[in-house]
Residue, then its C-alpha position, 0 to 999 in steps of 0.5 A: x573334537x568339538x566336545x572337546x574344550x580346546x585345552x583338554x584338546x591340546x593336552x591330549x595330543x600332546x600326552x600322545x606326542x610324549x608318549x611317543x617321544x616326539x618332543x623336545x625343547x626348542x633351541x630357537x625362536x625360529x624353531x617355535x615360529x616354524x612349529x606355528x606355522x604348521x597349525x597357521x597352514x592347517x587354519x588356511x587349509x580349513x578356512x578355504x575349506x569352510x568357504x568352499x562347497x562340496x562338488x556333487x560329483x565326489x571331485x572337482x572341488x578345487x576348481x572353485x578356486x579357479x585351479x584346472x581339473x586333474x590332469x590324471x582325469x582329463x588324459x586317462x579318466x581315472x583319478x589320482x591318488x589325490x582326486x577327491x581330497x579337497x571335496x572329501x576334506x570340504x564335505x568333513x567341515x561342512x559335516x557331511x560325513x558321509x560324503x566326506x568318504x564317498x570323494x576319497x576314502x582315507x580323506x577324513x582320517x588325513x584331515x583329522x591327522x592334520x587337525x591333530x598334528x595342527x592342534x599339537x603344533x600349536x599347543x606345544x609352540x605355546x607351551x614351549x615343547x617342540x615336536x620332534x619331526x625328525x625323530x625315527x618313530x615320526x618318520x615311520x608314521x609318515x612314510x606309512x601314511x605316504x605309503x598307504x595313500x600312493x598304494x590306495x590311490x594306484x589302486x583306485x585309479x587300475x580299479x576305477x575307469x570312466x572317472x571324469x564327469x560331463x564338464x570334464x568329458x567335454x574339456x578331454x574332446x577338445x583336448x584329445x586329437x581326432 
């Protein structure tokens, strides 16, 4: 997206959302302000991202911001479906691709989806075209988005045992009854 200039950007995403018949007209200022806020959540989400490091563990990022390791790892050591989410979107800011796959396998195609929405959100606020989330064809691309990520995620975690790292090893001892 960065060799994109960020008008050549917007348009593009927003032909996208017109093709697909998301858009309107707003009704209200409150509408357009909402439509911001999309793109101002996805600015914070990015910028915690910016200052966070990638764990070297594939997860577990989260925990710099003073958050508790994932319940999901500490009771049965296997991830949940949003185990490596922030590690995997972290290490998709820093530019570390690869990595970025490694902590969760869908996280850089949701970080870029969000980055998309984000961008149209913001474009369309400015230019005053309101996308459409209520519409059926918005709907079907979220419900399946949901889907495949809880499907992946239950998957990963029958398929994945032996998931906590050291740290989290340690925190399970104390809190498992001997």
């Amino acid at each position: 997206m960065s060799f994109l200039p960020a008008s050549i950007w917007g348009w593009c995403s927003l032909a996208v959302a017109y093709a697909a018949n998301w858009v309107g007209d707003f009704r209200s200022n409150r509408e357009r302000w909402q439509q911001s806020l999309w793109f101002f959540g996805w600015l914070f989400v990015t910028g915690i991202a910016a200052f966070l490091q990638p764990s070297v563990d594939g997860h577990g990022t989260h925990q710099q911001l003073g958050l508790p390791p994932c319940p999901s790892v500490l009771f049965f050591d296997r991830p949940c479906p949003g185990c490596g989410l922030t590690t995997s979107w972290t290490a998709f800011v820093h530019g570390h691709f690869a990595e970025s796959f490694h902590a969760h396998p869908l996280g850089p195609f949701l970080y870029l989806f969000f980055t998309a929405t984000a961008v149209m959100s913001a474009v369309g606020a400015l230019r005053g075209v309101r996308l459409m989330t209520e519409s059926n064809a918005w709907s079907r691309v979220i419900s399946t988005t949901v889907i495949i990520v809880f499907g992946f995620g239950i998957v990963r975690m029958v398929l994945t045992p032996n998931y906590a790292t050291p740290t989290e090893q340690a925190i399970r001892a104390v809190l498992s009854p001997r």
